[in-house]
Structure formats: C-alpha cells, structure tokens
C-alpha positions as CSV (number, residue, x, y, z in Angstrom):
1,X,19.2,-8.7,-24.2
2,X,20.9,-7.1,-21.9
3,X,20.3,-7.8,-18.2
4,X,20.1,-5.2,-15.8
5,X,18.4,-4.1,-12.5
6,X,15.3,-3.8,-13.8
7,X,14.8,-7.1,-16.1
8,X,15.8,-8.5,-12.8
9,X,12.9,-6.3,-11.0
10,X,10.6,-7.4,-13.5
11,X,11.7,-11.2,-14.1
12,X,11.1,-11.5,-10.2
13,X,7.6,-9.7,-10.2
14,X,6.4,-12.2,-12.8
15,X,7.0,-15.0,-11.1
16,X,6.1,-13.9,-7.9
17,X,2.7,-13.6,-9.6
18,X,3.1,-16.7,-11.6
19,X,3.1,-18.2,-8.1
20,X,0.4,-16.9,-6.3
21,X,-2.0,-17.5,-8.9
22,X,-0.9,-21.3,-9.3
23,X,-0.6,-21.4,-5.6
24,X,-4.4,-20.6,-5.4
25,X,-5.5,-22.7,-8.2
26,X,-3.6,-26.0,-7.7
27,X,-4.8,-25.2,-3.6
28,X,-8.5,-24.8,-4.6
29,X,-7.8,-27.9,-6.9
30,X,-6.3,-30.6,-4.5
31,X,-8.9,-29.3,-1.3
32,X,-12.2,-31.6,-1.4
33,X,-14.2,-28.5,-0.8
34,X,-12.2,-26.9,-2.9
35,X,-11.2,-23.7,-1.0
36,X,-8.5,-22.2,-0.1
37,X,-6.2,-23.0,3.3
38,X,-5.1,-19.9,5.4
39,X,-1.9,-20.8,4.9
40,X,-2.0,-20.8,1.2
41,X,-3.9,-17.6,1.0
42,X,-1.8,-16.3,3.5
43,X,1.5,-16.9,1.2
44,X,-0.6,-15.7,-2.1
45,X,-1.0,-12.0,-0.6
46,X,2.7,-11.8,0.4
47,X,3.3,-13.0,-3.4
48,X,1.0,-10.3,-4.6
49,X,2.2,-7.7,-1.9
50,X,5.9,-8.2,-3.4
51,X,4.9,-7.9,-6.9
52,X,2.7,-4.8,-6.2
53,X,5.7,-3.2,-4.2
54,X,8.0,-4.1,-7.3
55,X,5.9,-2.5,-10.0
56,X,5.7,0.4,-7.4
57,X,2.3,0.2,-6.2
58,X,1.9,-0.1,-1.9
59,X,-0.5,-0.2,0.4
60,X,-1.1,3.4,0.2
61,X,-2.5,3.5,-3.5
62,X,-5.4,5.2,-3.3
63,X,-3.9,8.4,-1.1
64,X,-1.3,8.4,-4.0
65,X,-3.9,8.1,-6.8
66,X,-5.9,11.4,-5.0
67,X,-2.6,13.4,-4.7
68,X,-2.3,13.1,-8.7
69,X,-5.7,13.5,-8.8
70,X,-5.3,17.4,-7.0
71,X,-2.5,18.1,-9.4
72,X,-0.2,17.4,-6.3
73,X,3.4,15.0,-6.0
74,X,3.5,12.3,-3.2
C-alpha cells in the first residue's frame, strides 16, 4: 500500500474518532454518575470537529447541502 496524503488524511480522521468515542465511553464509565465531565466533552467535539473538517464536512453543512440542493456550487 502505498502511503500518500490522503491515507495519512484518513488514518488521522479515524483515530481522531476512535478517540472521542472511547473518550466518552471510558469518561461515562469511570464517573459515579456516570456522565460526562465538561472537559471530556469539551475535547470529544474538537475530535469530532477535526474529523468532520477532514472528511470535508464544516460547520456550514447545511447551507452547502441547500446550494446542491438548488442545482448551485458552494
């Protein structure tokens, strides 16, 4: 396999999301209440924000997704 720009892109998106979701989990595990710190979740959505800006998605989805809708390119 050949590794490029991309694998690297996608290698780093995985794992970012490997570790927000096992960030949550093993946080909601170990708490008594079993919830979720600030902190935690706080670290979880910049995870998820860096995967979602990887695999090209940003906070501006849904304008993008009604542009395509029209027949119209961001």
């Amino acid at each position: 396999m050949e590794f490029n720009k991309y694998n690297a892109e996608v290698f780093v998106a995985v794992g970012c999301f490997l570790a927000a979701v096992g960030l949550a989990f093993t946080s909601m595990f170990i708490s008594k209440d079993h919830d979720i710190a600030a902190g935690v979740l706080m670290m979880c959505a910049q995870f998820l924000t860096l995967t979602a800006a990887i695999f090209g998605l940003d906070y501006k989805w849904k304008t993008y997704e009604r542009q395509l809708r029209k027949g119209g390119e961001k």
